[in-house]
Structure formats: C-alpha cells, structure tokens
C-alpha angles and dihedrals in degrees: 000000000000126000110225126159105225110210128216116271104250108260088228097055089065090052088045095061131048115242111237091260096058091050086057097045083054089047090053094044091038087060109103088329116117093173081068100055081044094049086049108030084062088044110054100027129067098213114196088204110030109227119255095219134012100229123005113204098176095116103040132218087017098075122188122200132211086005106196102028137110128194102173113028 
C-alpha cells in the first residue's frame, strides 16, 4: 500500500469550473437563444472594444460572431 499525503482541493479551483449541472443549465438557455451569448459573453469576457452585434449573418453562411468587438488588441 503506498503512503501518500492527499491535499485540499484550492477553494479557488471549485469557483474557477461549472458543475455539470450548470453546463447543462447554459446548453438549454444557448440553444436558439442569442440574449444568452450576449448575458455571458459579457459575463465571462473582458472585451477591450464591446461587439456591436452578437451574430452577424449578413454574409451567410459565412457567420461572424461578436462583430465589432476586440478582446486582445
């Protein structure tokens, strides 16, 4: 049998990661639903520049999202 000494789990590293169930809870709202990628793209990104629109389809099926926006200049 090996000795080993296990460590806590760095409080930070929980808040850091989604639980399954969150992920699922962002899969259900995603679908079809552009206010969400809004809600957390402003959310969980620092942009330097904000978008101007969430997804631009004007040049279908070429889609560009977050047109307008820049995260790292």
């Amino acid at each position: 049998m090996l000795n080993k000494k296990l460590t806590d789990v760095n409080k930070n590293y929980k808040r850091a990661n989604y639980s399954s169930e969150e992920i699922k809870k962002f899969y259900k709202e995603a679908e079809n639903n552009l206010v969400f990628f809004n809600k957390i793209s402003l959310e969980l990104l620092t942009w330097d520049k904000k978008f101007d629109k969430v997804l631009d389809e004007s040049e279908a099926p070429f889609y560009k999202w977050f047109s307008g926006g820049l995260l790292n200049p």
